[in-house]
N, C-alpha and C positions, 0 to 999 in steps of 0.2 A: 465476627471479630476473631482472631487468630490469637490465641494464647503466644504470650514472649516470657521467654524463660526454661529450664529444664523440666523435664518432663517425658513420658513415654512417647514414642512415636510410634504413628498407626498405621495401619498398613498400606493405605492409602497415600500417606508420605515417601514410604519408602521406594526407590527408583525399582521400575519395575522388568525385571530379566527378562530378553526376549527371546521368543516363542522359536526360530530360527537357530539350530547352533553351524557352527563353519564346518563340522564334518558332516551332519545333514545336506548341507550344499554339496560337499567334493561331491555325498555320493551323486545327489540327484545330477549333477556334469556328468559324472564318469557314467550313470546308465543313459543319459541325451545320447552323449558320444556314443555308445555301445549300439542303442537304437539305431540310429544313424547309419552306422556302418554297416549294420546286419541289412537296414532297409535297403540300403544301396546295393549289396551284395546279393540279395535275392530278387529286389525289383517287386519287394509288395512293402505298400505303406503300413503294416498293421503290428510289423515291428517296429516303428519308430514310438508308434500308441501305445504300443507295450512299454517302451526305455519311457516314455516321459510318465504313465502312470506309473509305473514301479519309483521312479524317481522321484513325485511328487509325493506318495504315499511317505518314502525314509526321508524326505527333506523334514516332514512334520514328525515321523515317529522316532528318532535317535536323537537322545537328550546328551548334555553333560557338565553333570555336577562337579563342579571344583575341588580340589583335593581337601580343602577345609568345610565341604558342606554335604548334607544330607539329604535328600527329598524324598517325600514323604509322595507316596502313590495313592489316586483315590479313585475308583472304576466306579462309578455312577453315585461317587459321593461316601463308597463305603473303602473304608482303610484298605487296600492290597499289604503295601509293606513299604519296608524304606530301602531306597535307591542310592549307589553313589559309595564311593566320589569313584568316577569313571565314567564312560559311555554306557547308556542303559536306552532299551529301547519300553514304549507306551506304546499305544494304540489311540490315533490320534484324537479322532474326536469324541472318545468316550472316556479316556484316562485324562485327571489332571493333576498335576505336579503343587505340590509346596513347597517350597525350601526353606 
C-alpha cells in the first residue's frame, strides 16, 4: 500500500534524467558525417568504424548539468568530485553521475 499524504520522496519516485544528453547526439552525427565523408574520399571502410565508435563512445561520455544543478561523480563507486552546471565529460561505463 502507498502511503497518501506529505512526506519525503524517494528516489525511486523521482523522474529519472536520461542517460542521452542532445549535444551527446550532435556530436555522435557530426563524427557519422565526418566518417562518411573520409570513407568515401579515400575508398576504405575503416574510417567510417572510426566516426561511429568515436561517436558512440561521446554520445554516452558528455553530460549536462543544468544551470541550477550539481553532479556528484563516482568512478567505481568512490567520490571523483562535483560536476556542473555546464558540459562535463565521464567515462562511460565506469563513471556514474548523481545529481
Amino acid at each position: 500500500m502507498l502511503p497518501i499524504g506529505p512526506g519525503r520522496m524517494t528516489s525511486s519516485a523521482l523522474p529519472s534524467k536520461g542517460q542521452i544528453s542532445t549535444v551527446g547526439a550532435a556530436v555522435l552525427l557530426i563524427f557519422l558525417a565526418a566518417g562518411f565523408a573520409t570513407a568515401m574520399l579515400i575508398h576504405n571502410r575503416a574510417a567510417l568504424a572510426v566516426g561511429v565508435v568515436l561517436g558512440f563512445y561521446f554520445l554516452f561520455a558528455i553530460r549536462v548539468a543544468e544551470q541550477w544543478e550539481k553532479a556528484a561523480v563516482l568512478r567505481l563507486g568512490r567520490y571523483i568530485g562535483l560536476r556542473g552546471p555546464g558540459i562535463f565529460l565521464i567515462v562511460p561505463v565506469i563513471d556514474r553521475i548523481r545529481f
